[in-house]
N, CA, C and O atoms as a printed pandas DataFrame, in Angstrom:
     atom_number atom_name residue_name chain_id  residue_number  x_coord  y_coord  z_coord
0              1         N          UNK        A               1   91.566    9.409   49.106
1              2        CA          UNK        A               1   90.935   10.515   48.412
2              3         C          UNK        A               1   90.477   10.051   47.031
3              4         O          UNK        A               1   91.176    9.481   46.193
4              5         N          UNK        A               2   89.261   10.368   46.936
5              6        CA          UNK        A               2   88.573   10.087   45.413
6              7         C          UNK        A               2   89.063   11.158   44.682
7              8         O          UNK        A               2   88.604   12.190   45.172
8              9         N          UNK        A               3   89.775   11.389   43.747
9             10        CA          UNK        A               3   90.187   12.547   42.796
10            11         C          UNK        A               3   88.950   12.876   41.784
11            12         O          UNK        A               3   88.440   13.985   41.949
12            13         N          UNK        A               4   88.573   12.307   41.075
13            14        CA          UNK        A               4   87.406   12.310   40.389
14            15         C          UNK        A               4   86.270   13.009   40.876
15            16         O          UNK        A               4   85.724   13.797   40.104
16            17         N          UNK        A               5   85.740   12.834   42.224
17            18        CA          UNK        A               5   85.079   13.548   43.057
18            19         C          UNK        A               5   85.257   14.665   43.424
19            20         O          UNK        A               5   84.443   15.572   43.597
20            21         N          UNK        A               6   87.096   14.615   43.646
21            22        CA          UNK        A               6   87.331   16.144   44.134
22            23         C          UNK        A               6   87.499   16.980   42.569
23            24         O          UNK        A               6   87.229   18.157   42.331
24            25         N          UNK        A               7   87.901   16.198   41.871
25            26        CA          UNK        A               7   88.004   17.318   40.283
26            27         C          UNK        A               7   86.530   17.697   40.366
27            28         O          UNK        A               7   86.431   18.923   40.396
28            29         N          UNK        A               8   85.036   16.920   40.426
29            30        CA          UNK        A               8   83.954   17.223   40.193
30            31         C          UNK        A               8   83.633   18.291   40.945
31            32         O          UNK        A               8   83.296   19.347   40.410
32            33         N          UNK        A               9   83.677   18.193   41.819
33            34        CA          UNK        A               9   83.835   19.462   42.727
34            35         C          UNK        A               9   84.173   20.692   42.789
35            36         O          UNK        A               9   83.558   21.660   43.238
36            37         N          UNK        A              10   85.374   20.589   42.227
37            38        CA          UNK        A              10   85.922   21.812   41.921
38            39         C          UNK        A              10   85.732   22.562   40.462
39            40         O          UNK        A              10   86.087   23.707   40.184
40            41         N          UNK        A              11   85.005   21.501   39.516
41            42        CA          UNK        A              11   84.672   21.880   38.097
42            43         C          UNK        A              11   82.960   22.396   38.965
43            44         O          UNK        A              11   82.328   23.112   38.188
44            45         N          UNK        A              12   82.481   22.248   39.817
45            46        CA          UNK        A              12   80.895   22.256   39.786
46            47         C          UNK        A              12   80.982   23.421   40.742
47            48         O          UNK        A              12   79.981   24.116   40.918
48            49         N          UNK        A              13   82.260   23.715   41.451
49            50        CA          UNK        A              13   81.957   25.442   42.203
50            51         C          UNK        A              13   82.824   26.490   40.952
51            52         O          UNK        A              13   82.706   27.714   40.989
52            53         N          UNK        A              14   83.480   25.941   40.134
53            54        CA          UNK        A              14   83.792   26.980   39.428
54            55         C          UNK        A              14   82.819   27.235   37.917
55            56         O          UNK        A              14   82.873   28.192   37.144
56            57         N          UNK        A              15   82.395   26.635   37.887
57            58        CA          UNK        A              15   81.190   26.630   36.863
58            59         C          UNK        A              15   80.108   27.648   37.581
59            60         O          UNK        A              15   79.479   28.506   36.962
60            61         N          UNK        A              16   80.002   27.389   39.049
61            62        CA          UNK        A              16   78.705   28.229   40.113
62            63         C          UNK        A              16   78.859   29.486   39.883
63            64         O          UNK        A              16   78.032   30.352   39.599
64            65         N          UNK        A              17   80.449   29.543   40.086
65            66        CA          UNK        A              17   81.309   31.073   40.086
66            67         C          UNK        A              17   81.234   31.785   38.911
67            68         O          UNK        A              17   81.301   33.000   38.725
68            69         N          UNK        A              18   81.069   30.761   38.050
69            70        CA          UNK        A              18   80.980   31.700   36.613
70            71         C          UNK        A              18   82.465   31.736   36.030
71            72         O          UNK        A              18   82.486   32.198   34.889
72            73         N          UNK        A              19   83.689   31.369   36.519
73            74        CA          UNK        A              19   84.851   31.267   36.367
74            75         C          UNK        A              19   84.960   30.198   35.072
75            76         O          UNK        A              19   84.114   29.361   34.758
76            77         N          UNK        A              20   86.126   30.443   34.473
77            78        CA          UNK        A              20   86.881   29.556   33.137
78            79         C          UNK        A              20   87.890   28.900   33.628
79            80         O          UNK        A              20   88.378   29.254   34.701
80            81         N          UNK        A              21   88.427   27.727   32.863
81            82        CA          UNK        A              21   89.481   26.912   33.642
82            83         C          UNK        A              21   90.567   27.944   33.631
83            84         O          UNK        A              21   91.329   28.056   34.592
84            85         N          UNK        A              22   90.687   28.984   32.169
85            86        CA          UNK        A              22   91.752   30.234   32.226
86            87         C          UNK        A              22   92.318   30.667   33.925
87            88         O          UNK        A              22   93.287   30.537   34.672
88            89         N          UNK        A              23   90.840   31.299   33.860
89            90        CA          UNK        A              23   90.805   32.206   35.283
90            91         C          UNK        A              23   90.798   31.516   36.638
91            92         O          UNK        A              23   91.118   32.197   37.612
92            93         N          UNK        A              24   90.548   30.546   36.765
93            94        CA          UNK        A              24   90.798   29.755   38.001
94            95         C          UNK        A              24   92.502   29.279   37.768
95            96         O          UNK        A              24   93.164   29.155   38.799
96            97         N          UNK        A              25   93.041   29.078   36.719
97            98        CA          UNK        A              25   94.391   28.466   36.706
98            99         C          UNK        A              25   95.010   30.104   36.897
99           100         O          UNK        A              25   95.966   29.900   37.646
100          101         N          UNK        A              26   94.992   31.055   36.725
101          102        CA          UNK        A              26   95.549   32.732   36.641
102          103         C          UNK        A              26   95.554   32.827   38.117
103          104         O          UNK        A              26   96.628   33.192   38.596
104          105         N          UNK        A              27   94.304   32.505   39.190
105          106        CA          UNK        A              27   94.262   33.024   40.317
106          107         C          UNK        A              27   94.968   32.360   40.892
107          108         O          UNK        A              27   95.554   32.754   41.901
108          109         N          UNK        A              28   95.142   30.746   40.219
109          110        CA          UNK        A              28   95.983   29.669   41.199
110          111         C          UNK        A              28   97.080   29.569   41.320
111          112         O          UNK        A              28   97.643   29.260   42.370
112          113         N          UNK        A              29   97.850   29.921   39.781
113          114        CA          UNK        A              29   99.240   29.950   39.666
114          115         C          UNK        A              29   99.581   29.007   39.129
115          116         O          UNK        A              29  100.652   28.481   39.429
116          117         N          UNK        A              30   98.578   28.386   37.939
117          118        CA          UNK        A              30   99.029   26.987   36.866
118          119         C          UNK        A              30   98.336   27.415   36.012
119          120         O          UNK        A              30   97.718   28.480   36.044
120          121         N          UNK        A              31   98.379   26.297   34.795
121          122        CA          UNK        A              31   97.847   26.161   33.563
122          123         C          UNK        A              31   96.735   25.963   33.874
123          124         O          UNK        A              31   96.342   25.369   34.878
124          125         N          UNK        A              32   95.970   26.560   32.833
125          126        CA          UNK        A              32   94.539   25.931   32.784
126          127         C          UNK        A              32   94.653   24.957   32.129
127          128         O          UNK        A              32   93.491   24.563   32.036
128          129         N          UNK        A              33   95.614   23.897   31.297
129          130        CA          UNK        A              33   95.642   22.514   31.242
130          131         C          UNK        A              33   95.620   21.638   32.281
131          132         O          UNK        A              33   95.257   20.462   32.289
132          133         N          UNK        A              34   96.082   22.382   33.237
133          134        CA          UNK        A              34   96.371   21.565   34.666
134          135         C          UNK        A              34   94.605   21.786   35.232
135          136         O          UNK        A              34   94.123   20.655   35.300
136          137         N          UNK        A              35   94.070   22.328   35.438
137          138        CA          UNK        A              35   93.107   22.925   35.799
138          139         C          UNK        A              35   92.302   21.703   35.335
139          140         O          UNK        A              35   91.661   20.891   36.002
140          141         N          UNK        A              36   92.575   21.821   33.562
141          142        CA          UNK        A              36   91.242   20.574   33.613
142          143         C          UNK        A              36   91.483   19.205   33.432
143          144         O          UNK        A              36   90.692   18.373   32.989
144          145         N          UNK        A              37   92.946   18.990   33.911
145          146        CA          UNK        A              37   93.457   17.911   34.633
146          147         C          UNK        A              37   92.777   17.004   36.141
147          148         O          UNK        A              37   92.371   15.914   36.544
148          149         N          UNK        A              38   93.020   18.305   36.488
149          150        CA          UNK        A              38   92.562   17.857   38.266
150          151         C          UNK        A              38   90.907   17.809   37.892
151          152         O          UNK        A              38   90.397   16.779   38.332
152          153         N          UNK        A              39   89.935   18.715   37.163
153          154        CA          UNK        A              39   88.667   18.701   36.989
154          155         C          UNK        A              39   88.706   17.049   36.783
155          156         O          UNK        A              39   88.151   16.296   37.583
156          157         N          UNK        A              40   89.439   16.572   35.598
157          158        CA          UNK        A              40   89.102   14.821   35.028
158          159         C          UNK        A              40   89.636   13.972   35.684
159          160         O          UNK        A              40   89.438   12.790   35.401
160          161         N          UNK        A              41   90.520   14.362   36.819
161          162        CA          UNK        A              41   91.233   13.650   37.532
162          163         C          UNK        A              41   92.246   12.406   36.346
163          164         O          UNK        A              41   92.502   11.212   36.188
164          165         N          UNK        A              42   92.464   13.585   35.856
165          166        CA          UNK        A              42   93.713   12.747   35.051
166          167         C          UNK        A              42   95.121   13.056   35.532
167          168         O          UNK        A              42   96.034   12.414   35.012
168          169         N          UNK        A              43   95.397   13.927   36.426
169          170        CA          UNK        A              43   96.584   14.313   36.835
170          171         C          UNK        A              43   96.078   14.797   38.387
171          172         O          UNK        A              43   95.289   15.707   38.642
172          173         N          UNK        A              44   96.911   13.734   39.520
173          174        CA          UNK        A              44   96.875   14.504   40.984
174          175         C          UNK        A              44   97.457   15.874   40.810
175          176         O          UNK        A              44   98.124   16.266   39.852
176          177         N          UNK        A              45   97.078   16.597   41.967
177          178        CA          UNK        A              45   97.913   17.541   42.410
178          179         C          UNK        A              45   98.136   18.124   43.712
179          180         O          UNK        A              45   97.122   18.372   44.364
180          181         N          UNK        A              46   99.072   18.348   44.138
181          182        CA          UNK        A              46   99.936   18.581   45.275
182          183         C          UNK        A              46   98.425   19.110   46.392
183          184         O          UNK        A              46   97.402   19.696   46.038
184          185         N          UNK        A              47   98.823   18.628   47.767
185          186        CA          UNK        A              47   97.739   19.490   48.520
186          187         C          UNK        A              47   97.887   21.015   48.752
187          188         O          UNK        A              47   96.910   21.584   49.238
188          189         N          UNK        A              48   99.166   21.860   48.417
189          190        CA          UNK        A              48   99.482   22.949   48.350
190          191         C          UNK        A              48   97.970   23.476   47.253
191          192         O          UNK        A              48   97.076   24.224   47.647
192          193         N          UNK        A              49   98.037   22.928   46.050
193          194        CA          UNK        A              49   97.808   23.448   44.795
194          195         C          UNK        A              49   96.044   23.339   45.415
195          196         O          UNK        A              49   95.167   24.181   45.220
196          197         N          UNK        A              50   95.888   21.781   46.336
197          198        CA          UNK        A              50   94.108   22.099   46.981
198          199         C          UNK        A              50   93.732   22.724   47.195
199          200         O          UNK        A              50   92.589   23.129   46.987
200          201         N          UNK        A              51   95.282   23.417   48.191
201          202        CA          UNK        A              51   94.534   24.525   49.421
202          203         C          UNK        A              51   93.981   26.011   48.578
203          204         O          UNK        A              51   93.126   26.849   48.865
204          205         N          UNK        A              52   95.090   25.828   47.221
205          206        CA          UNK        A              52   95.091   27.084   46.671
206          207         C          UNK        A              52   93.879   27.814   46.216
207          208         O          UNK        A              52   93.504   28.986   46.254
208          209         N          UNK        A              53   93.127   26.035   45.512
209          210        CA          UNK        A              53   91.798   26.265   44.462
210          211         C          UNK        A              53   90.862   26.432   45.612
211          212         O          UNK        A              53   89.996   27.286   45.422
212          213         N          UNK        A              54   90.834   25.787   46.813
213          214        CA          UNK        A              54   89.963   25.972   47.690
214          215         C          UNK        A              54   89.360   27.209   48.584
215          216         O          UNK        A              54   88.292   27.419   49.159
216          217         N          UNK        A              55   90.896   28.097   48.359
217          218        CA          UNK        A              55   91.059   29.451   48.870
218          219         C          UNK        A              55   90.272   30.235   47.292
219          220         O          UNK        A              55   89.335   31.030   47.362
220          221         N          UNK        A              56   90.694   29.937   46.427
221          222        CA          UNK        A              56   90.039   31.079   45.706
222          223         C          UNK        A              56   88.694   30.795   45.381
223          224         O          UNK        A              56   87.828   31.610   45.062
224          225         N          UNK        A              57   88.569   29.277   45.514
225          226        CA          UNK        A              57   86.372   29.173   45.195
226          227         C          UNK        A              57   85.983   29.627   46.053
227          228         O          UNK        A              57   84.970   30.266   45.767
228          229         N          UNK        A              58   86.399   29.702   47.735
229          230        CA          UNK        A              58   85.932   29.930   48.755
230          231         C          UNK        A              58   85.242   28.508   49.407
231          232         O          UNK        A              58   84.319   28.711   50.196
232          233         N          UNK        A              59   85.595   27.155   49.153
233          234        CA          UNK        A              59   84.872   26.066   49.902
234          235         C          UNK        A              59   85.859   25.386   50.605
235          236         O          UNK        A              59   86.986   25.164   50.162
236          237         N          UNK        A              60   85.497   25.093   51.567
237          238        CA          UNK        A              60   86.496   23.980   52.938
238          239         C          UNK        A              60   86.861   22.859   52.481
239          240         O          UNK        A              60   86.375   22.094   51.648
240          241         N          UNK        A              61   87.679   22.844   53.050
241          242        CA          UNK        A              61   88.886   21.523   52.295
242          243         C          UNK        A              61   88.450   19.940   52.486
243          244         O          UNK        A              61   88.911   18.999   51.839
244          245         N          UNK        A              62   87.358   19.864   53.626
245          246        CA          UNK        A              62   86.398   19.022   53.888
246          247         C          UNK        A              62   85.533   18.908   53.141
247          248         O          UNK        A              62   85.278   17.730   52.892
248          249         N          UNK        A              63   84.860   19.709   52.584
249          250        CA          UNK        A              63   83.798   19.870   51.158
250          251         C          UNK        A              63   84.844   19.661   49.966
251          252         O          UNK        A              63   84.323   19.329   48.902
252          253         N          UNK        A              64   86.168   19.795   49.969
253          254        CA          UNK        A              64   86.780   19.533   48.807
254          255         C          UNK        A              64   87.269   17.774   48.449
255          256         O          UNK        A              64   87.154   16.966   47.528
256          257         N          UNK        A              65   87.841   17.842   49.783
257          258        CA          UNK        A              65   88.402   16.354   49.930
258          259         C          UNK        A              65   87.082   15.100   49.962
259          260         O          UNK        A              65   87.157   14.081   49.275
260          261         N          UNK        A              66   85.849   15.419   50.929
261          262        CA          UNK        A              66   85.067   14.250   51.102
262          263         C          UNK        A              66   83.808   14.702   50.790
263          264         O          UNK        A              66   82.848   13.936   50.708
264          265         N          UNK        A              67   83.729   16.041   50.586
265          266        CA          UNK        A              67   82.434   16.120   50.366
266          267         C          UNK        A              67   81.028   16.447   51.515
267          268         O          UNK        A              67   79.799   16.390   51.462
268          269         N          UNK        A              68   82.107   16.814   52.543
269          270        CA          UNK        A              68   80.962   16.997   53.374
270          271         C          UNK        A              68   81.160   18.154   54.296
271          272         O          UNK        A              68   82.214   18.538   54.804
272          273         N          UNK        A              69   79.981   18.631   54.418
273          274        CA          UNK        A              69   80.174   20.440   55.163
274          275         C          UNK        A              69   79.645   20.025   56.597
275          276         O          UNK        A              69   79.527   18.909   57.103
276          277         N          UNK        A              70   79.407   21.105   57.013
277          278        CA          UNK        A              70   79.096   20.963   58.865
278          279         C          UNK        A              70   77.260   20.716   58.323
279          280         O          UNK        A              70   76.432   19.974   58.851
280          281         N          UNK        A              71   77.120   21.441   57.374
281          282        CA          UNK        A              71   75.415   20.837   57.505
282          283         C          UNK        A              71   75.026   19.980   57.212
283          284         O          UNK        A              71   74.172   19.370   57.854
284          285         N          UNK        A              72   75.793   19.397   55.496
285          286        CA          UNK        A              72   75.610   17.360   55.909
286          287         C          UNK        A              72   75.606   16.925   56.743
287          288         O          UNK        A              72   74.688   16.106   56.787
288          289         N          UNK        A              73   76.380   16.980   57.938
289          290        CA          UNK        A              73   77.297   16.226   58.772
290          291         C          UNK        A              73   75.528   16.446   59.624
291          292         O          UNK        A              73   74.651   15.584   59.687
292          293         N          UNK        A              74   75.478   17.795   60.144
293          294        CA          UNK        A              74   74.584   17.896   61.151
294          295         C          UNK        A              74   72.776   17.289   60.741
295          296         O          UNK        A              74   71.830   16.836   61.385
296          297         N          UNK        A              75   73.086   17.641   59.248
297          298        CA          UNK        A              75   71.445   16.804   58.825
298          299         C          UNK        A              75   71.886   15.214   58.679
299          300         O          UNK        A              75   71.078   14.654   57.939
300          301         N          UNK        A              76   72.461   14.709   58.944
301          302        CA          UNK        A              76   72.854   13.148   58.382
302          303         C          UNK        A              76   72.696   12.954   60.414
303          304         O          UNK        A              76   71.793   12.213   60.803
304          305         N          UNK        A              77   73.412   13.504   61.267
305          306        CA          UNK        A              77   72.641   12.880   62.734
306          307         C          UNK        A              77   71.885   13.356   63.304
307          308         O          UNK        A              77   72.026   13.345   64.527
308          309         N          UNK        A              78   70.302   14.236   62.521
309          310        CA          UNK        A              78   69.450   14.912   62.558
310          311         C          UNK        A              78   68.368   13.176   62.375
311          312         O          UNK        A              78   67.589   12.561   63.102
312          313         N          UNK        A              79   68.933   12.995   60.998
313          314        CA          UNK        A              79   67.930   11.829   59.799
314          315         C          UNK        A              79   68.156   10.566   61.003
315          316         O          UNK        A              79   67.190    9.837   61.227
316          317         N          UNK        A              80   69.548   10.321   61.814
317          318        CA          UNK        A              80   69.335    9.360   62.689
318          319         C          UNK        A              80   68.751    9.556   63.896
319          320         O          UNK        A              80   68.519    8.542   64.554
320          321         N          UNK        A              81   68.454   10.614   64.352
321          322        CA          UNK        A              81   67.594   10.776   65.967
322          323         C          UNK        A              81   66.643   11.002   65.201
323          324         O          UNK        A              81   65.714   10.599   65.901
324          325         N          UNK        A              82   65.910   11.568   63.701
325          326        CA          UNK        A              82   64.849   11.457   63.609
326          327         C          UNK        A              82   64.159   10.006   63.950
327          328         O          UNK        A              82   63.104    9.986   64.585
328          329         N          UNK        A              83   64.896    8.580   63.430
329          330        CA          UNK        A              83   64.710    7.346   63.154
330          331         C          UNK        A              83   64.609    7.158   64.680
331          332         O          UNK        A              83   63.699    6.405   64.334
332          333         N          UNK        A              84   64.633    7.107   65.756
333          334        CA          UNK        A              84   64.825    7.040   66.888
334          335         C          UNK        A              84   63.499    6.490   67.568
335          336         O          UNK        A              84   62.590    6.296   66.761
336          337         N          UNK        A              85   63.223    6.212   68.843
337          338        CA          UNK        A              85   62.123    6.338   69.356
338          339         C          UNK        A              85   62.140    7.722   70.677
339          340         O          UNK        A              85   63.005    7.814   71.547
340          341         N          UNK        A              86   61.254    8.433   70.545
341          342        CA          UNK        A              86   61.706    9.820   71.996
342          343         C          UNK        A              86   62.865    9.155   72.844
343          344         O          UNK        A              86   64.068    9.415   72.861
344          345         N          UNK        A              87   62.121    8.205   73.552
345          346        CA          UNK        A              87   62.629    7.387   74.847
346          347         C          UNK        A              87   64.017    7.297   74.498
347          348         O          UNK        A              87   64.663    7.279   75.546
348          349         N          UNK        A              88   64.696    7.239   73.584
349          350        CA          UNK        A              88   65.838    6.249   73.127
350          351         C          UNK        A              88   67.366    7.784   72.535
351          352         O          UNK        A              88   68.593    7.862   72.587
352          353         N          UNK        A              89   65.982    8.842   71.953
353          354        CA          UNK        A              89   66.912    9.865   71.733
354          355         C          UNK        A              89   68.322   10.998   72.100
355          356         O          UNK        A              89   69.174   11.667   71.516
356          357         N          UNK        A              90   67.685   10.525   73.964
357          358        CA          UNK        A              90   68.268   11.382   75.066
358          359         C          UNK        A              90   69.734   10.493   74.951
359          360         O          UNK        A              90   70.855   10.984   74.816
360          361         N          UNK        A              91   69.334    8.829   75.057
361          362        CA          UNK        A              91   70.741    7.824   74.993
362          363         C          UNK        A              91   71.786    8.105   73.925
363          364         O          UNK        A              91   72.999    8.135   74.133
364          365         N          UNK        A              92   71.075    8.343   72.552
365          366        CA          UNK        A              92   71.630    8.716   71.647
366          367         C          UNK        A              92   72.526    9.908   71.376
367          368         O          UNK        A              92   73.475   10.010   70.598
368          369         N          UNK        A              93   71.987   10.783   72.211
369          370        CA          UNK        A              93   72.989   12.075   72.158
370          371         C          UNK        A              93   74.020   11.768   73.362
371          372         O          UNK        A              93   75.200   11.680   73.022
372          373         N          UNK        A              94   73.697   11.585   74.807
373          374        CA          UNK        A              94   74.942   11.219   75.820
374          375         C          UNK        A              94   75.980   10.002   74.875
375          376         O          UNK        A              94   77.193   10.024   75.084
376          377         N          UNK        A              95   75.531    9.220   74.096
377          378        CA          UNK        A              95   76.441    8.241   73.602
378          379         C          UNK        A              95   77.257    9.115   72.732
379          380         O          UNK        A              95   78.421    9.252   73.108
380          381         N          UNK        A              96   76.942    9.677   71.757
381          382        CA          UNK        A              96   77.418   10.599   70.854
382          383         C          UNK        A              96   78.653   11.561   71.441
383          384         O          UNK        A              96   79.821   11.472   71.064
384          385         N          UNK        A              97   78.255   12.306   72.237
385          386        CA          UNK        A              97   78.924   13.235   73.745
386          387         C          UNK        A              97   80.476   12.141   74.415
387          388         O          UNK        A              97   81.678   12.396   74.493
388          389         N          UNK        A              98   79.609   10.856   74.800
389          390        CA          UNK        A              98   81.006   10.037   75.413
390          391         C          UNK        A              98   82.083    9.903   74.319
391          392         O          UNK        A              98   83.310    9.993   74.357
392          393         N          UNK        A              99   81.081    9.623   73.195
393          394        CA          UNK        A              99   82.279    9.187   72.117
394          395         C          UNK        A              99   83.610   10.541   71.730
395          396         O          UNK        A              99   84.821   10.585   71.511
396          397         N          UNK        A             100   82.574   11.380   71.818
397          398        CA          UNK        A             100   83.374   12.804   71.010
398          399         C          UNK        A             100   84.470   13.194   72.229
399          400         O          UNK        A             100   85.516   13.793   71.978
400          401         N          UNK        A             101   84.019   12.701   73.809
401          402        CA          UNK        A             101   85.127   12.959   74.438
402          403         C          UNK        A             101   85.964   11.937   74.587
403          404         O          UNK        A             101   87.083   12.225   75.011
404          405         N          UNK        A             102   85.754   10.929   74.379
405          406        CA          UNK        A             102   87.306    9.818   74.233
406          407         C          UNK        A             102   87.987   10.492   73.000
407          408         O          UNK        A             102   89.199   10.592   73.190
408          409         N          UNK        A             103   87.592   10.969   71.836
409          410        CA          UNK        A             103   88.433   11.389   70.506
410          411         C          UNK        A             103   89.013   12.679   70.522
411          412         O          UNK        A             103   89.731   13.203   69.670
412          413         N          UNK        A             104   88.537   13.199   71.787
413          414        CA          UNK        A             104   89.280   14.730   71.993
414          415         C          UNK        A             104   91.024   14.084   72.773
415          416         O          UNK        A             104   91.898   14.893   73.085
């Protein structure tokens, strides 16, 4: 886990929100020293305390932790069958399909 990334993150949806480090640390149940701790990634904090900030911005813990939502995910193997040739696209998705069922 990049902390730095995830502090950025969480300083760049609570800034969206209109929220203060005050009021995000009030809803969370810490300091807002702690608050702009985890923002600078000068201090980890517990994945309890993730789930907490993640529940009150309202963003998935996947958008918190790596940064990526179901629509990155789905425009990022959109940008690779775009790159494709037709002929080659149909292979590309059954390959995709085999893979996702060996990982189930």
């Amino acid at each position: 886990m990049n902390f730095k990334d995830i502090g950025a993150r969480i300083k760049d949806k609570r800034i969206e929100l209109k929220l203060t480090q005050e009021k995000l640390a009030e809803l969370v149940g810490v300091t807002d020293t702690y608050i702009g701790a985890i923002e600078r990634a000068t201090s980890k904090c517990s994945i309890e305390t993730l789930v907490k900030i993640a529940q009150v911005l309202n963003i998935d813990m996947d958008y918190m932790l790596f940064g990526t939502t179901v629509t990155n995910i789905d425009n990022h193997f959109s940008k690779i069958m775009k790159k494709l040739p037709k002929d080659k696209q149909n292979l590309y998705i059954e390959l995709c399909e085999a893979i996702a069922d060996k990982l189930k």
